[in-house]
NUGUKOL-606044 format. One line per 8 residues: their letters; for each residue y, z, x of N, C-alpha, C, O, CB. Coordinates in nm, 4 decimals. Glycine has a CB too. Example, Ala and Ser with C-alpha at 12.3 -4.5 7.8 and 13.67 -1.06 7.14 Angstrom:
AS> -0.5690 0.7800 1.3190 -0.4500 0.7800 1.2300 -0.3300 0.7800 1.3200 -0.3319 0.8465 1.4236 -0.4473 0.9046 1.1308; -0.2250 0.7080 1.2850 -0.1060 0.7140 1.3670 0.0030 0.7870 1.2900 0.1138 0.8039 1.3409 -0.0598 0.5725 1.4084
// end
This chain:
XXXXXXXX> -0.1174 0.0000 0.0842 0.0000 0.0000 0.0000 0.1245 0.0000 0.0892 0.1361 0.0588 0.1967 -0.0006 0.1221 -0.0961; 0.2378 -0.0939 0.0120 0.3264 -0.1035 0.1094 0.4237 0.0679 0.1256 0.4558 0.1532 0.0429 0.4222 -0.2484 0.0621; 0.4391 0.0571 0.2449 0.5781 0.1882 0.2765 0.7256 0.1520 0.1733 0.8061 0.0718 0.2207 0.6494 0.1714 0.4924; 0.7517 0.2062 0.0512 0.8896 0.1525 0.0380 0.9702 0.2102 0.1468 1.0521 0.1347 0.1991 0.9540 0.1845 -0.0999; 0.9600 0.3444 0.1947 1.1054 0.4027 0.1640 1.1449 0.3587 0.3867 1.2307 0.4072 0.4604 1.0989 0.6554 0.0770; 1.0318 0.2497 0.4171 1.0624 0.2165 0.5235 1.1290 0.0790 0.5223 1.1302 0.0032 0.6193 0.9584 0.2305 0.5963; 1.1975 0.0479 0.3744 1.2205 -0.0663 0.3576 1.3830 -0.0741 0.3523 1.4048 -0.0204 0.2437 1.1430 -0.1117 0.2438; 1.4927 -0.1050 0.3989 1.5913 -0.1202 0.4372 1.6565 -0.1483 0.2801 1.6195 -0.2385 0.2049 1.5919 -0.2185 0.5542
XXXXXXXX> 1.7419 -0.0673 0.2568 1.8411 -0.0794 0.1910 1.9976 -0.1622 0.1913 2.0544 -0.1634 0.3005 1.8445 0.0185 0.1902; 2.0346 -0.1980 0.1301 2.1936 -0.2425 0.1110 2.2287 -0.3417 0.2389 2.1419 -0.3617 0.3238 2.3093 -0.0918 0.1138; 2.3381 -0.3930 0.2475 2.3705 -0.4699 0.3163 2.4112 -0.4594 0.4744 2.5126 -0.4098 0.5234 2.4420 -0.5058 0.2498; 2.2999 -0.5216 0.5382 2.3786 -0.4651 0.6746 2.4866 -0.5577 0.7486 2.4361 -0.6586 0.7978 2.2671 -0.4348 0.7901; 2.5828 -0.5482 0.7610 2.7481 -0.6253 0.7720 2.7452 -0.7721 0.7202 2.6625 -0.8131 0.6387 2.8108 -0.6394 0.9490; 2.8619 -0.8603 0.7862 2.8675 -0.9520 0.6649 2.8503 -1.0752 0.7873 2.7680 -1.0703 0.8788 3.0325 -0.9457 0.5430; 2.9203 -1.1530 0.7707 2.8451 -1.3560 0.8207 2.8687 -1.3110 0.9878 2.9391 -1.2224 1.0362 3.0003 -1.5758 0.7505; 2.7942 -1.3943 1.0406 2.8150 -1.3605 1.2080 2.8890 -1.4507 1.2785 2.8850 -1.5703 1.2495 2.6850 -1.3561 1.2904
XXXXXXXX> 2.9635 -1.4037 1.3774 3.0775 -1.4198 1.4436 3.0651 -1.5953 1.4617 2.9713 -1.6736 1.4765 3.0831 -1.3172 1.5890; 3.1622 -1.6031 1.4551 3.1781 -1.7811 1.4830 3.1018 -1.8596 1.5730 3.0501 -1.9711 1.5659 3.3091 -1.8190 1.5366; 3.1107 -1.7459 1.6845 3.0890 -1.8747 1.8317 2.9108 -1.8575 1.7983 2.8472 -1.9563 1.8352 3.1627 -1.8000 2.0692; 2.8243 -1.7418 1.7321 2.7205 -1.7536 1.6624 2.6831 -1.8492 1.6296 2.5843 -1.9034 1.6792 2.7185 -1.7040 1.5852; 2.7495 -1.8941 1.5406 2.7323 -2.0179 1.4420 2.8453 -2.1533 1.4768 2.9060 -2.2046 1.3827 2.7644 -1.9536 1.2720; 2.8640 -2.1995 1.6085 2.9280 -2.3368 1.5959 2.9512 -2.4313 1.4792 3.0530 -2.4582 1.4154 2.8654 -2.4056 1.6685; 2.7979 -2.4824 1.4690 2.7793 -2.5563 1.3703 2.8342 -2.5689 1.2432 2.8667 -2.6681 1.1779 2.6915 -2.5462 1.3580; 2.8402 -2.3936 1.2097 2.9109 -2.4279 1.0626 3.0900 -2.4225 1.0654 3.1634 -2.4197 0.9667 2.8502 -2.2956 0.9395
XXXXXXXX> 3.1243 -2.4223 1.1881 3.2700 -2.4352 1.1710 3.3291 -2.5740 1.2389 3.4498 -2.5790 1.2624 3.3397 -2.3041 1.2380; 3.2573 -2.6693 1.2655 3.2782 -2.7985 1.3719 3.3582 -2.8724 1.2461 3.4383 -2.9582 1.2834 3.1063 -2.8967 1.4490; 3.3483 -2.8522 1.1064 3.4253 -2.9295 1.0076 3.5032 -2.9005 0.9405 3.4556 -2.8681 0.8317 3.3800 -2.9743 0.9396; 3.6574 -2.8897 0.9468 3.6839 -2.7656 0.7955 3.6481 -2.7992 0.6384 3.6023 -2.8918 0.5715 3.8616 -2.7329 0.7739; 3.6884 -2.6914 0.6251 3.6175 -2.7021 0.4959 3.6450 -2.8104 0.3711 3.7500 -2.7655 0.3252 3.6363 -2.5774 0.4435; 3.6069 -2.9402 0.2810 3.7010 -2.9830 0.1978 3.8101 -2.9048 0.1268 3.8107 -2.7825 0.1403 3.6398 -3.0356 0.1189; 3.9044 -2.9657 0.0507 3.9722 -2.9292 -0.0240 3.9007 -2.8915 -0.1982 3.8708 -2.9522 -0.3011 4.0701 -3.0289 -0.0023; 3.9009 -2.7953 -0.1602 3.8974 -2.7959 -0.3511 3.9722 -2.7641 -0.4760 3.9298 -2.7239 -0.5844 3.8190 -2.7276 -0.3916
XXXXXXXX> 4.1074 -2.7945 -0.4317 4.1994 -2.8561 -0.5530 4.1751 -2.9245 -0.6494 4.2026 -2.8889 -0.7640 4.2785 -2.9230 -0.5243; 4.1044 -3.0639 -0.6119 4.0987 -3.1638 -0.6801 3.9434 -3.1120 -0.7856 3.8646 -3.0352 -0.7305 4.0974 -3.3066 -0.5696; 3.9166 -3.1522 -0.9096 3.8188 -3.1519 -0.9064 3.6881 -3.2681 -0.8945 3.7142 -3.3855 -0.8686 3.8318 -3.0933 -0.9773; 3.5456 -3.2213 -0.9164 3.4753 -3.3469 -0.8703 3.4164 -3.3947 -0.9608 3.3662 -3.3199 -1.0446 3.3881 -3.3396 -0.7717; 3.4037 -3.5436 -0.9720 3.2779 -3.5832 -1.0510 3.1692 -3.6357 -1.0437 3.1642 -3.6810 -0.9293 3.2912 -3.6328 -1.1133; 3.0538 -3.6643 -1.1084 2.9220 -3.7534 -1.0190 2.9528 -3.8664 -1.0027 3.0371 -3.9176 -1.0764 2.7801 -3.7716 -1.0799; 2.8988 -3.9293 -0.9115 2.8708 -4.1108 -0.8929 2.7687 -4.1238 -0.8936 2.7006 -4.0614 -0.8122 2.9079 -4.1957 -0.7761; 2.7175 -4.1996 -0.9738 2.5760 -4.2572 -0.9952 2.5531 -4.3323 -0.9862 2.6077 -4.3983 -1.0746 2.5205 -4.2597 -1.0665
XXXXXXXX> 2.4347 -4.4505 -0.8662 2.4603 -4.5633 -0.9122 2.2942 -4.5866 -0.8220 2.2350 -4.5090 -0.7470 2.6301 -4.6458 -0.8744; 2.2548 -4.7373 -0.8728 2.0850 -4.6792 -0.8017 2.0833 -4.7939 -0.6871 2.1214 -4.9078 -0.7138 1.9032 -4.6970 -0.9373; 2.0417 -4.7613 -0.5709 2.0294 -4.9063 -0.4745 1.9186 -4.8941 -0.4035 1.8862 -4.7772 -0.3825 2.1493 -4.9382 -0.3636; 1.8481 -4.9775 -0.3587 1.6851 -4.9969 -0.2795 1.6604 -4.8368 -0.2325 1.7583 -4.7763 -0.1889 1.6851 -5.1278 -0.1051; 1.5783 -4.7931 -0.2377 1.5429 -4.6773 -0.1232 1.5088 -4.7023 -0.0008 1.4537 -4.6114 0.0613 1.4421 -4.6006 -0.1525; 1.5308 -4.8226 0.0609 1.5280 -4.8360 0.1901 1.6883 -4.8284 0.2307 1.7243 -4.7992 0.3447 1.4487 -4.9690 0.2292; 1.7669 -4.8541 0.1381 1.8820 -4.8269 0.1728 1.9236 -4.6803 0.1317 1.9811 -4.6096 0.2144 1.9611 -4.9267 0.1231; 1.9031 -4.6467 0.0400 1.9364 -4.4743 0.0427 1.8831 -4.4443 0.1605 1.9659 -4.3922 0.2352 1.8662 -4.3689 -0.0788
XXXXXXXX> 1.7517 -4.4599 0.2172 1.6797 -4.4031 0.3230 1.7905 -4.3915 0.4456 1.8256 -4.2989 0.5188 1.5454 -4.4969 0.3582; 1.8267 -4.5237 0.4332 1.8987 -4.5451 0.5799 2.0626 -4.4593 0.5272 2.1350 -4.4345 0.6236 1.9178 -4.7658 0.6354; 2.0915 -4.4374 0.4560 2.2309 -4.4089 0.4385 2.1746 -4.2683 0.4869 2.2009 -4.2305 0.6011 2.3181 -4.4352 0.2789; 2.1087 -4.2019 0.4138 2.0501 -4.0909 0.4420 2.0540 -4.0480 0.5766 2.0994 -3.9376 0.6067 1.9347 -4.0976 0.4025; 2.0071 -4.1322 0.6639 1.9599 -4.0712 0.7942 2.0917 -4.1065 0.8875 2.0884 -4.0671 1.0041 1.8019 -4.1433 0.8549; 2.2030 -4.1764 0.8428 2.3066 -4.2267 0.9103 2.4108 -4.0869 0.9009 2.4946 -4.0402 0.9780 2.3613 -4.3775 0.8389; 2.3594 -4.0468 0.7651 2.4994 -3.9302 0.7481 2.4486 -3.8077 0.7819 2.5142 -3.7040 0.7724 2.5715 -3.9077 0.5858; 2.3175 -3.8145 0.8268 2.2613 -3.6709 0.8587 2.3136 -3.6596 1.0357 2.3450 -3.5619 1.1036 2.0552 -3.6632 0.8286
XXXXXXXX> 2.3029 -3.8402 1.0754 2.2943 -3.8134 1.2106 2.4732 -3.7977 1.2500 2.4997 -3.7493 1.3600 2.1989 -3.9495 1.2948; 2.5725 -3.8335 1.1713 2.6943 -3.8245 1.1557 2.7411 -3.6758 1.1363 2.8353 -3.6186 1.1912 2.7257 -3.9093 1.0542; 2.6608 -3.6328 1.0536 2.7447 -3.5054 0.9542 2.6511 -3.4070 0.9709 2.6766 -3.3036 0.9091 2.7735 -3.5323 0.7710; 2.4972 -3.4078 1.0701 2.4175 -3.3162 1.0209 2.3659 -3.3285 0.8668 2.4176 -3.3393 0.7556 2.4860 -3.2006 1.0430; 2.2314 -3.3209 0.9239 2.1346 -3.2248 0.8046 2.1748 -3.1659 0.7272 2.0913 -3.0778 0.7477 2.0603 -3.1304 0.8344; 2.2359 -3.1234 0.6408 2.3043 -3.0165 0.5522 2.3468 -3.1069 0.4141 2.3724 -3.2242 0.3867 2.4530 -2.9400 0.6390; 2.3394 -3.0032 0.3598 2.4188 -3.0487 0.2359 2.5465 -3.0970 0.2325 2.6341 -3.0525 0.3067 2.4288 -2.9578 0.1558; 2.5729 -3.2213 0.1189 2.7095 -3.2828 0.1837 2.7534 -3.3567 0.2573 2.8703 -3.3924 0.2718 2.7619 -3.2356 0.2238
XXXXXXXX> 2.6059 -3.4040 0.3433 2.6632 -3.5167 0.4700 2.6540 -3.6424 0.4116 2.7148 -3.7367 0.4623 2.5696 -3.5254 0.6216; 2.5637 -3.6612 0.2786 2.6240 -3.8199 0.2119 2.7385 -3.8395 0.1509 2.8132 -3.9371 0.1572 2.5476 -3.8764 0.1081; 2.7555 -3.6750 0.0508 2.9056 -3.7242 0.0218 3.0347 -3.7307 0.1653 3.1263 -3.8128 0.1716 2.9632 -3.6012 -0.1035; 3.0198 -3.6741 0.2176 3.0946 -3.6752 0.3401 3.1153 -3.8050 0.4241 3.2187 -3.8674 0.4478 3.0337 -3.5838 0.4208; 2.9859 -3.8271 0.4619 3.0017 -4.0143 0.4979 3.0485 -4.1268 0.3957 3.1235 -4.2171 0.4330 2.8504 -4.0789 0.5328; 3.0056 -4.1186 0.2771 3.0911 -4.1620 0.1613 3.2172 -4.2010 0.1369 3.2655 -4.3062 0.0951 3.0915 -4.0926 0.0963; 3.2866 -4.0416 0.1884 3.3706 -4.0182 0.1804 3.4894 -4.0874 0.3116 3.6085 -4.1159 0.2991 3.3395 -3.8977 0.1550; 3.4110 -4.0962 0.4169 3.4677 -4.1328 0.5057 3.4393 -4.3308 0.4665 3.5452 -4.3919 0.4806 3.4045 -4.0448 0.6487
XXXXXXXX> 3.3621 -4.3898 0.4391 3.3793 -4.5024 0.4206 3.4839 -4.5620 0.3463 3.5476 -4.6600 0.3851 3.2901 -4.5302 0.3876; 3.4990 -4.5104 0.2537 3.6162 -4.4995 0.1259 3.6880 -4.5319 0.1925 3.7339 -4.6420 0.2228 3.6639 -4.3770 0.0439; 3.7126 -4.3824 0.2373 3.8775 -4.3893 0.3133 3.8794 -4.4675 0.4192 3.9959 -4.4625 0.4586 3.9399 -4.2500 0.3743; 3.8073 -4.5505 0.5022 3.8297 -4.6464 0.6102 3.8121 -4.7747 0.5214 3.7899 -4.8667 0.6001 3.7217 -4.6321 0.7462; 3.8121 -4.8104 0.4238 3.7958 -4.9693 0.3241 3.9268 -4.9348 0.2736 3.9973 -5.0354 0.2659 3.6489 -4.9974 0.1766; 4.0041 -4.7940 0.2241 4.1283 -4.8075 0.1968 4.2361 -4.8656 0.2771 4.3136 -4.9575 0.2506 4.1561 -4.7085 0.1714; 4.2201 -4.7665 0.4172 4.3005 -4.8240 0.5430 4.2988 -4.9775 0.5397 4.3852 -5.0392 0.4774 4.2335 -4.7740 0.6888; 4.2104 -5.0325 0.6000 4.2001 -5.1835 0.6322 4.2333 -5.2630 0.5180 4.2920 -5.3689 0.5409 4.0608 -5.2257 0.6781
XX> 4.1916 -5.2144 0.3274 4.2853 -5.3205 0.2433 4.4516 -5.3077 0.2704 4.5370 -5.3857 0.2281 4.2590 -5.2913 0.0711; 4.4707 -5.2023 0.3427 4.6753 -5.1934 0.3364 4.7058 -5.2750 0.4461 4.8232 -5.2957 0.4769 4.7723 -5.0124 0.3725
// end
């Protein structure tokens, strides 16, 4: 039977120091003023595949690196129509 009362209670301190965690500060954070909506739209899965692995290798693994590369395409097709 397990030991409870060798079982750790409550929170022990809070997120760890920055230089800890590089990774999660190399981007700031979006803005969330605006709000968001879905885009849906369906294209080969050899091409999701590859978008996939382009924005992981861009943006990291994480959540957010397709909208993020996305996001950055956008905005470089805006530049070049002006």
């Amino acid at each position: 039977m397990a030991k409870i009362s060798k079982l750790k209670t409550g929170k022990s301190g809070g997120p760890p120091p920055e230089n800890d965690a590089p990774a999660n500060t190399d981007q700031p954070p979006r803005d969330k003023m605006e709000a968001t909506k879905p885009l849906q739209f369906r294209v080969p899965q050899s091409v999701f595949d590859e978008f996939s692995l382009m924005a992981g290798q861009e943006f990291g693994f994480s959540k957010g690196s397709k909208v993020s590369l996305f996001l950055k395409i956008f905005e470089e097709h805006k530049r070049m129509k002006t």
